[in-house]
N, C-alpha and C positions, 0 to 999 in steps of 0.2 A: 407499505414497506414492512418485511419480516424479519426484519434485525431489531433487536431490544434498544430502548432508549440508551442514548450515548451520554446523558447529560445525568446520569443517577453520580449520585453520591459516593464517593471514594469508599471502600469497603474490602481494601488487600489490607488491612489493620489483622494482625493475628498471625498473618505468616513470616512465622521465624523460619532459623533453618529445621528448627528440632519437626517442624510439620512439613517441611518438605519430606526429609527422611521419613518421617511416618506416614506421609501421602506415599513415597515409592514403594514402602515397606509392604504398603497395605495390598501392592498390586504385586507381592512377590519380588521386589529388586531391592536388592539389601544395600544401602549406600554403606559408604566408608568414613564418613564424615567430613569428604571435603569438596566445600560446594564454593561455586564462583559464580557469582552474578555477571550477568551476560550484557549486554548494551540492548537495552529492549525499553520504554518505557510506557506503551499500550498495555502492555501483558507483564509477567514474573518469570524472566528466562532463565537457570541456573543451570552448570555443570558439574554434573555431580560422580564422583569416583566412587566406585564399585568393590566392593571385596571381592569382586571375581568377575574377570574381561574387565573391556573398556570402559571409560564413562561414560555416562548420557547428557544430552539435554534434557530438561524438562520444563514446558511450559505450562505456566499457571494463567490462564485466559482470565480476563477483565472481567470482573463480575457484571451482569445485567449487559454486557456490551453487546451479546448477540446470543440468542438461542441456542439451546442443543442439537435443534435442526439443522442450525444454519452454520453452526462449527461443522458437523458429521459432514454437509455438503460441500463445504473446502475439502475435506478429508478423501471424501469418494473424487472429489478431482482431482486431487494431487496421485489416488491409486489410479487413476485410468492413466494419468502422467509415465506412473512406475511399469503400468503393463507394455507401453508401446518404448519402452527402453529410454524415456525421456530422463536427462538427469536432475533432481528435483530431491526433496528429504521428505519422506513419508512419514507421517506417526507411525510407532508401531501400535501393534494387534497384540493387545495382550489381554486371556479368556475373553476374547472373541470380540473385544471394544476397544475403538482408538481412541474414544473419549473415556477418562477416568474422574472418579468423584469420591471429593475425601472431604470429612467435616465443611460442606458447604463450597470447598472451591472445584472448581474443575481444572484438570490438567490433562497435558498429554506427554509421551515420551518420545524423543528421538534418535535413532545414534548420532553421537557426534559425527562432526564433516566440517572442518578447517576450509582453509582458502584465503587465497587473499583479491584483495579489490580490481580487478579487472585495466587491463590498461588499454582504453576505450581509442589513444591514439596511433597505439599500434597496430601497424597494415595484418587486415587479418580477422584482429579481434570483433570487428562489429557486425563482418560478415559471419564468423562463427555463430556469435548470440543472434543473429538473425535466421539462420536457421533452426536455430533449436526453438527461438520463439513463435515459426513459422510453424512447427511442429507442434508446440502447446495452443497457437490458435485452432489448427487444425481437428485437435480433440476435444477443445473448448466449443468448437463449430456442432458438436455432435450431437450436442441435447441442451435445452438451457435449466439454467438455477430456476428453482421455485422455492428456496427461504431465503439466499441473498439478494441483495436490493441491486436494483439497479444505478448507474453513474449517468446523473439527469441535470440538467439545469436547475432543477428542483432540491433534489438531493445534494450538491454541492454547492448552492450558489443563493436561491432563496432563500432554504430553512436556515441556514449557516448566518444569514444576512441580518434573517428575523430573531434569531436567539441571539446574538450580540445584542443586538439592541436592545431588544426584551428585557436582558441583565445588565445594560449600561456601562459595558465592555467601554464604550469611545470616550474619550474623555470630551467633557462638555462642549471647549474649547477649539475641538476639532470637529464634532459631533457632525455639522453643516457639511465640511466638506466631506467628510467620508460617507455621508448617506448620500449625497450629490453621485463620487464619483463610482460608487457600487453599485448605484442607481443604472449612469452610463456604462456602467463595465457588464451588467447583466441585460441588456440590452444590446451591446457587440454580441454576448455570449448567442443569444437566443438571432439574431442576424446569421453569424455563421451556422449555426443549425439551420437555419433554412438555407441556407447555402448549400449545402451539404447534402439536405435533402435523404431521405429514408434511409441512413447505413445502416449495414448488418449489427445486429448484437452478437456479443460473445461472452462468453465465460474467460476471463479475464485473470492474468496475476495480481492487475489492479493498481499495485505499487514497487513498478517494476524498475528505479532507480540502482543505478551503482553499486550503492551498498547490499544489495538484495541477489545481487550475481556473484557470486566465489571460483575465484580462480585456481584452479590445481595442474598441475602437468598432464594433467588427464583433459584439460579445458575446463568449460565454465560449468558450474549448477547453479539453479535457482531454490532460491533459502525464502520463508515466510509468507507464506500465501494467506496470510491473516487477513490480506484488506481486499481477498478476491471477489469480484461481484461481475453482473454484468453489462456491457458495455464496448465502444465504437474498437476497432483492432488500435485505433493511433495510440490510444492511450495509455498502452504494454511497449510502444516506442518512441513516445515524445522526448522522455524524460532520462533517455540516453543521451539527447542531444546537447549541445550548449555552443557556445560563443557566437562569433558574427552567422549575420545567415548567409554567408558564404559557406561556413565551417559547418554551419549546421545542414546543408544542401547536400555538401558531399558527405556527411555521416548518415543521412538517411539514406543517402544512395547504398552507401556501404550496408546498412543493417537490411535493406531491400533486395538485395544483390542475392542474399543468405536467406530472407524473409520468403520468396517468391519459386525458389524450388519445393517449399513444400507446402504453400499457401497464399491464394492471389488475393493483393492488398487493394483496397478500392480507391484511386487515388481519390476523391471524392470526400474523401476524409481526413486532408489536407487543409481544408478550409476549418477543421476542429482545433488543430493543432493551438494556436493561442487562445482559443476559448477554452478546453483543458486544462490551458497552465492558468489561466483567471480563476476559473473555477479551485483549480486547486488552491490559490494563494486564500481565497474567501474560507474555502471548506480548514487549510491548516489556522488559522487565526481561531475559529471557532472550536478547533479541538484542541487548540492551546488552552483556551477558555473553560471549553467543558470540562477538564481535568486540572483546573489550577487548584481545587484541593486535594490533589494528590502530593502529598511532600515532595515526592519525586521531581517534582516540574515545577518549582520554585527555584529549587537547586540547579538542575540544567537548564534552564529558558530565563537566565536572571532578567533578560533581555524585556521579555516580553510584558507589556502592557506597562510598556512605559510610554510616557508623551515619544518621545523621539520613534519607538516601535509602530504607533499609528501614523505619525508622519511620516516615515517611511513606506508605510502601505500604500498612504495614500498617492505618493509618488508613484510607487510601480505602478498602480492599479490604473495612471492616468497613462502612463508609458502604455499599458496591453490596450487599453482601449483604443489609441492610435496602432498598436501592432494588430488588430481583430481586422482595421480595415484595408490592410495591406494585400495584396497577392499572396497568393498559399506558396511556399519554398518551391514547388515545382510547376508552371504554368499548365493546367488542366485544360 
C-alpha cells in the first residue's frame, strides 16, 4: 500500500490562522482576515475572504496521511472529472502546482461552491446523481491509481481489526465478544467476495455519501475526493441508500436508471453491498481510534470508546453478519 501510515501522531499543532494567511500569502492570495473553519475533521478546511474577488477554500491535508504522490493522483482525477464537463471542485493551479507547501504543511486551494444536502427522496434526484456518477465511473474505468491503495478486505477490515486490538481500543469486559463477532463478520466479508467473484476495479470517489453531493439550482456536484482509491463500482452507491430493503430496492433502481446511460453496472456486485457497509463500520471505529489524539475528536465523537459505543458495535456487527447472508436487493 502507497498511502502513508494513518496511525502517526497528531501534528496540526501550529496552525493558527495567522499561518493560514501566511500559507496563502506565500502562494500570491492575499487573505483578508476573515477565516471560517469548515466541518472537516480528516484535514484543516478554512474559508477564507480575499481583499480582492471571492473567498476561497483552503485545505490543509493531514500530515503523514498520504503522500504527495498520492494527494497529486486525487488531483489528476478530479481534472480528468473537469475536462469531460463532470461537475466536481478541482484545486486550483497555481505557478504550475495544485499541491502547495508552507513551513511543513501541505495545502491546496479551492473556489468556494455552496450547496445544500441533496433530497435523495425526491422523484428525480437519484436518477440525476446516477448519472453523473455513471459518468465519473466511466473516466475512473480509463486508467487505474498507482499511489492510492486499494478498498480490500484487507485494507478495511483486517488491518482495522488488528490495530484495535494491538492498542486495546475494546474494553476488557467486552473484549471476547467483539473479537468473536469481527471474527464472523470478516468471514461474511470474504464469503460475498467470493460470491461476487472477479469485479472490475475502479477509481473511485470512495466516500461518496450525502454529505459529499451539494445541491444547487444548477443540480448536484460532488465535493472531497479525499478518500478516493480504488475499488468495486457499488461502493460510490451503496451509501446513498438507506431504510427497509424495500426502500433501498427501489433507490437503487432509481440511481441505476441514471447510472447505466453512461456506465454498465455489473449486477454481480450486489452480493458486496453489505460486506462494504461491514467493512466500513470496522474500517470507521479504527479511524476514530487512530485520530483520538487529535483534540478535534474528543470534542466531536464524545460518544466514542465508551462501553455503551462497543456494545453497540457489537450489535450491528451481529445484525450485518445475518444481512451478508441474505439475497443481494435484486435477484441475479
Amino acid at each position: 500500500m502507497k498511502a502513508m501510515t494513518t496511525g502517526a501522531p497528531f501534528s496540526f499543532a501550529g496552525l493558527e490562522p495567522g499561518i493560514v494567511l501566511d500559507a496563502l500569502d506565500s502562494v500570491g492570495l492575499a487573505g483578508d482576515g476573515r477565516l471560517l473553519a469548515l466541518n472537516s475533521y480528516e484535514n484543516r478546511v478554512y474559508q477564507v475572504g480575499m481583499e480582492q474577488g471571492p473567498p476561497v477554500v483552503v485545505k490543509f491535508y493531514r500530515p503523514l496521511r498520504w503522500s504527495d504522490e498520492a494527494i497529486l493522483e486525487e488531483h489528476q482525477f478530479v481534472q480528468e472529472l473537469v475536462e469531460q464537463e463532470i461537475p466536481v471542485v478541482p484545486p486550483q493551479t497555481i505557478a504550475g502546482a495544485t499541491l502547495q507547501h508552507y513551513q511543513g504543511f501541505r495545502f491546496a486551494v479551492f473556489a468556494r461552491q455552496g450547496g445544500r444536502a441533496p433530497e435523495l427522496d425526491r422523484d428525480g434526484t437519484l436518477e440525476w446523481i446516477g448519472r453523473l456518477m455513471g459518468r465519473i465511473h466511466a473516466v475512473g474505468s480509463t486508467r487505474p491509481f498507482t499511489q492510492r491503495p486499494a478498498l480490500t478486505l484487507q485494507s478495511f477490515g483486517s488491518e482495522p481489526r488488528a490495530w484495535l486490538l494491538a492498542h486495546e481500543f475494546i474494553p476488557a469486559e467486552l473484549s471476547s465478544s467483539w473479537q468473536s463477532v469481527t471474527a464472523l463478520a470478516l468471514e461474511g466479508v470474504q464469503r460475498c467476495f467470493e460470491r461476487a467473484g472477479d469485479v472490475r476495479q475502479l477509481r473511485l470517489h470512495g466516500d461518496c455519501h450525502g454529505g459529499n453531493v451539494l445541491w444547487t439550482d444548477d443540480g448536484p456536484h460532488f465535493v472531497d475526493f479525499d478518500d478516493s482509491r480504488s475499488g468495486p463500482a457499488i461502493q460510490d452507491l451503496w451509501m446513498l441508500l438507506s431504510g427497509e430493503r424495500a426502500d433501498m430496492t427501489r433507490q437503487l433502481g432509481d440511481l441505476l436508471a441514471g447510472y447505466e446511460d453512461f456506465f454498465e453496472f455489473e449486477p454481480r456486485e450486489l452480493h458486496l453491498l453489505e460486506a462494504l457497509r461491514t467493512l466500513r463500520l470496522l474500517h470507521y471505529s479504527a479511524w476514530l481510534a487512530m485520530r483520538w489524539e487529535d483534540p478535534a475528536f474528543p470534542l466531536a465523537f464524545p460518544w466514542f470508546n465508551t462501553v455503551r459505543y462497543w456494545q453497540d458495535r457489537i450489535l450491528e456487527l451481529r445484525e450485518q453478519v445475518a444481512l451478508m447472508d441474505e439475497a443481494p436487493l435484486w435477484q441475479l
